[in-house]
N, C-alpha and C positions, 0 to 999 in steps of 0.2 A: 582910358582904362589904366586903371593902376599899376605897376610893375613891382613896388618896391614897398615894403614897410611905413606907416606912416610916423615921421617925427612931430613930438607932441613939444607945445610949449605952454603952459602952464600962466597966464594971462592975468586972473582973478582969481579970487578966494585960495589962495593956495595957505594962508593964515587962517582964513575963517568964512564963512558964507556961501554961497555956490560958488560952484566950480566951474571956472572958464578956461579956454584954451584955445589954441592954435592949433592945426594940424598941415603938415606939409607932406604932401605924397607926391613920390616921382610918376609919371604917366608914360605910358605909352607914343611916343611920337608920331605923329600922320605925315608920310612921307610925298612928295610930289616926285612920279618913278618917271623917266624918259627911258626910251629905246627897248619898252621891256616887250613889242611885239613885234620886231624886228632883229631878234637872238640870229647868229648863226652858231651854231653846235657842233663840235666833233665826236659822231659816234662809230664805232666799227662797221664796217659795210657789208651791208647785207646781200650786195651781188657775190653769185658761183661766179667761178673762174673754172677756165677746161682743165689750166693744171688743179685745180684743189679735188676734180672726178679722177683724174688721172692717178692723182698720188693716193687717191679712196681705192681705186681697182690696183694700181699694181702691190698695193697691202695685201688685197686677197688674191696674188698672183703668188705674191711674195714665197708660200709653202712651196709651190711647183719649182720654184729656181733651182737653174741649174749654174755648177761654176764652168766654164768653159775657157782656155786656154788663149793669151791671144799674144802678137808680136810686135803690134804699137808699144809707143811710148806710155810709161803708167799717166793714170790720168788719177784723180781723187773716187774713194769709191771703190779701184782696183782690191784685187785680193793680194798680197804680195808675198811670197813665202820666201824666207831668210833666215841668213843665221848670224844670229846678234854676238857679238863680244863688246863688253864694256871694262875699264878701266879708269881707275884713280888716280891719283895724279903722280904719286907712286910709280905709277906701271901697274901695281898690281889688277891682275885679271881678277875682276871681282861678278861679272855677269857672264855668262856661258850660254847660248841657246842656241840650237839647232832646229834648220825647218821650224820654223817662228813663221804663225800668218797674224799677216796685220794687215788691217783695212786699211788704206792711206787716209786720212783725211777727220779717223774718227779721236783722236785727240790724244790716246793713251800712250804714243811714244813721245818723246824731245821733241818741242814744239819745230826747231830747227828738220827735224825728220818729213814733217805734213808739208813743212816750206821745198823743199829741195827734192823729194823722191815726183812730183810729179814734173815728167820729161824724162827722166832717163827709164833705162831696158833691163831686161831679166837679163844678167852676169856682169853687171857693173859692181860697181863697192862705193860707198858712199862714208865718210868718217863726219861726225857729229859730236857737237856738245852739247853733254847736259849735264844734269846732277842730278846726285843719289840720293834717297830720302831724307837723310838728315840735312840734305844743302848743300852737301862737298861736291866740287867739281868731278866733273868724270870726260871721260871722250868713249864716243863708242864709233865702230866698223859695224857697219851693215854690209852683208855679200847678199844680192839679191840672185834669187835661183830663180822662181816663174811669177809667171803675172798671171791672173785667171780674171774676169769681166763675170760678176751677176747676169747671167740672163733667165728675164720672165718668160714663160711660156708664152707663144702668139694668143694674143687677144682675139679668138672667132667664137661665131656663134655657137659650133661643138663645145669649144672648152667652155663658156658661158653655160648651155647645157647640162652640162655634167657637174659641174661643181655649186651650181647658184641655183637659186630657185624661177633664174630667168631662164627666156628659149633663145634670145639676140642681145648684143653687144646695147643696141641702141636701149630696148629693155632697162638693160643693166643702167648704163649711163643717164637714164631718165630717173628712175629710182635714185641711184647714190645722189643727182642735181636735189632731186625732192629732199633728201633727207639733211644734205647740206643747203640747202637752201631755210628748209627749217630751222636749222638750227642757227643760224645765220640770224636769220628776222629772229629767234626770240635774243640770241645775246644785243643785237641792236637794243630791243625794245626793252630791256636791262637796263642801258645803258643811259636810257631816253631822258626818263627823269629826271634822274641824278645829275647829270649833264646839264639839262636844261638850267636845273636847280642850281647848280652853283652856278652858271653862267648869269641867272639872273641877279646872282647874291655879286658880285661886282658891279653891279649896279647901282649898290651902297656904298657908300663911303666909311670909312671907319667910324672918323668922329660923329654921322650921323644914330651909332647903334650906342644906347645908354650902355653905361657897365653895369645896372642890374640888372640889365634884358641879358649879357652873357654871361655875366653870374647864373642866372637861374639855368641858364640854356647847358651852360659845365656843369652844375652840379647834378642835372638831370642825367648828364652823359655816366658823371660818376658813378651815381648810383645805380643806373644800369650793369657799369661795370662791375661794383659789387657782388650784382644781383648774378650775374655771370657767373663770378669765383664762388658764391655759396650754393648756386646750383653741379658744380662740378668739384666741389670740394676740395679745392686749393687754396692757397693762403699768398701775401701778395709780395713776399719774397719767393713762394717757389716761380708764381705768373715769371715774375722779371729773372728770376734765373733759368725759365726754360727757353723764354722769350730773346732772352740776352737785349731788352732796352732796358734804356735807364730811366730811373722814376721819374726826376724833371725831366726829361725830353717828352716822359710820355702823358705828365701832367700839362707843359705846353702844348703836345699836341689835342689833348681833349678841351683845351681853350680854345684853339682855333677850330676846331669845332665845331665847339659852342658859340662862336661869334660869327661862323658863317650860319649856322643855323636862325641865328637870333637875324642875321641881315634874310634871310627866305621868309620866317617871316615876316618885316615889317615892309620885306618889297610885292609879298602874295597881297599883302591889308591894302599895301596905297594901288595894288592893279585893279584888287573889288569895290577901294574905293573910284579909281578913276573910270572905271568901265561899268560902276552902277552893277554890280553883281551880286546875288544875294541869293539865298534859299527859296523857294516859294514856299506857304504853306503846306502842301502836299509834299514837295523833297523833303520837308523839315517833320513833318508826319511818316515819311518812310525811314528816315532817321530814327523816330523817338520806337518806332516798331520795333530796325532791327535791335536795338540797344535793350528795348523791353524785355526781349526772347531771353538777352542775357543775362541781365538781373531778377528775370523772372515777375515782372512787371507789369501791371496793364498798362495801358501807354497812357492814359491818361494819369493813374498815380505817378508815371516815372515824367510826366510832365511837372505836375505841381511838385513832387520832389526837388527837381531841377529848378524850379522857380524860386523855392524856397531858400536852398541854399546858392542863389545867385548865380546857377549854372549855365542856364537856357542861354542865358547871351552867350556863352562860349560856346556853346554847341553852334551856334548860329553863324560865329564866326569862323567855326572851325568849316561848316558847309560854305563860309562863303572863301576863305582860304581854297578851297579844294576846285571853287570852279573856277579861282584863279588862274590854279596852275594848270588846269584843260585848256583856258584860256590863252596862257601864254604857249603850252607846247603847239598848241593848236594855230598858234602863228611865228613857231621856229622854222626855221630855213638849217637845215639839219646835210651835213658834211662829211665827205669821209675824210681818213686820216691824209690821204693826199689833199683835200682841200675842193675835192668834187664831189659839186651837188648830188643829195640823194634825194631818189622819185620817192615822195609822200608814201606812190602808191605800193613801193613795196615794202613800206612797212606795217600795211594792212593786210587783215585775212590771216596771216600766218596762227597758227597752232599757240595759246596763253598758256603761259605758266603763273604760278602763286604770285610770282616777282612783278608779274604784266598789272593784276586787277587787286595787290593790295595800294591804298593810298600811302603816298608818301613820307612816312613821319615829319619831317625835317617841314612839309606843306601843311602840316596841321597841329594846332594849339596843343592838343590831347589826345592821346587812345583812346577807345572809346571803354575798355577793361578802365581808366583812370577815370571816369565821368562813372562807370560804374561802382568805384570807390566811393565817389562821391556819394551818390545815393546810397548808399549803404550807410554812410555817418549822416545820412540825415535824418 
């Protein structure tokens, strides 16, 4: 299959008589893939944890808190109420504050502050360095007056009752499982792909992807990109000045891109080739349908169309690309981010989103909106 322009050389007749030539075209390479059904994959993991229901309920505990007074040692979290003085290097007293509450731990004071106040007690004094917004050194006194501890209401079935549309805690906790659980299996199954997808594209070698297979693969990115900025009406100095990248970093990164894309496909080609995969008649007929509906087509005209302008083999390949990569996720060994196996089966059943049942681009030659291009100039 062609990839690149063909160069002509011009043989005979080029003084007079027919005309002869040469023609030399780069092709597509047919690659021999190893290890591509035996992926392991790191995707986020889709098992609940008791703390992830825990920290879902005490959010909707969280309005009912009360602060309560206590005589431990502050711990991170505490409420701590103080009265700040800061200074310059000067001396000058430049911060004042009285009955100051600060959460220990939540980042807004001198970092040295979150390190050091947890251990010590309500009327101690604590002196710290930090600096003031422009960067000048400063020292500050903290005089700690009380400690107060968050506490959530008790978790019972009454409060459960009254506040939630459950009648028991278990209720409750089965519901929040369900709903983080959900959402759990669909960011896995997000993630599925894409994962898989690059994971297979190391599988290639550099030197085995032509540079007009990532030519064309960049320039397609680019002009996506384009197509971006004139639907939102920006221009590609403001892009990079809201963006704050720079144009080469982000023209390098659309190359690399484009040559992991270009390596997905030529490692989907050599799995349909290695594993004899292909369209049947009939998938390739529910193809030519849905594509029909869109150009408005009987399926038989948007068939000879497609013939015509030497399309049909890509669509063909595009369907055999796609049962490739069922293929391959279909025999990944899939991970979490500690490096433990995840059960197939819970990342079945769960609730699809758009992201689950569209095909992968990066897994398929063409849109089927660009095949619908096609028939239209024919």
């Amino acid at each position: 299959e062609p990839i690149s322009s063909p160069e002509l050389k011009v043989t005979k007749g080029e003084e007079e008589g027919p005309v002869e030539f040469d023609a030399v075209v780069e092709v597509r390479p047919q690659l021999q893939l190893a290890g591509y059904d035996k992926l392991r994959v790191t995707i986020p993991s889709p098992v609940v944890t008791d703390d992830e229901v825990d920290e879902m309920i005490d959010r909707l505990r969280e309005p009912d808190a009360v602060l309560e007074a206590v005589a431990r040692p502050i711990v991170t979290g505490d409420f701590v109420t103080m009265d700040v003085r800061g200074r310059i290097e000067s001396g000058q007293e430049v911060v004042n504050l009285d009955d100051y509450v600060y959460v220990v731990g939540q980042g807004s004071m001198v970092d040295e502050a979150d390190n050091q106040l947890p251990g010590m007690r309500g009327g101690e004094t604590l002196e710290v360095a930090g600096s003031a917004p422009g960067g000048a050194a400063m020292s500050f006194t903290l005089t700690l007056k009380d400690v107060r501890e968050k506490r959530l209401p008790d978790l019972t079935d009454e409060w459960v009752a009254e506040n939630t549309e459950h009648q028991t805690v278990h209720e409750l906790r089965d519901d929040y499982m369900g709903q983080i659980r959900d959402e759990k299996v669909r960011q896995a199954r997000r993630y599925m792909r894409d994962a898989t997808m690059a994971e297979l594209a190391t599988r290639v070698a550099d030197d085995e992807v032509p540079d007009a297979l990532v030519e064309h693969e960049t320039s397609e990115r680019f002009d996506e990109f384009q197509q971006s900025l004139q639907r939102s009406g920006m221009s590609y100095d403001d892009f990079f000045r809201i963006t704050h990248q720079d144009p080469e970093e982000f023209a390098n990164l659309l190359r690399e891109e484009g040559q992991r894309s270009a390596k997905v496909d030529l490692a989907l080609r050599a799995v349909a080739a290695q594993e004899q995969l292909a369209p049947s008649d009939e998938e390739l007929d529910a193809e030519l349908d849905r594509l029909a509906v869109t150009v408005r087509r009987s399926r038989d005209k948007l068939r000879e169309e497609l013939e015509r302008s030497g399309r049909l083999g890509a669509l063909r390949a595009q369907k055999a690309k796609s049962l490739a990569a069922e293929f391959v996720i279909e025999h990944v060994t899939y991970v979490d981010p500690e490096g433990a196996e995840i059960d197939p089966a819970l990342l079945v059943g769960g609730p699809l989103d758009e992201a689950d049942t569209t095909d992968d681009p990066e897994a398929l030659d063409q849109s089927q909106d660009e095949l619908a291009d096609t028939t239209e100039d024919a």
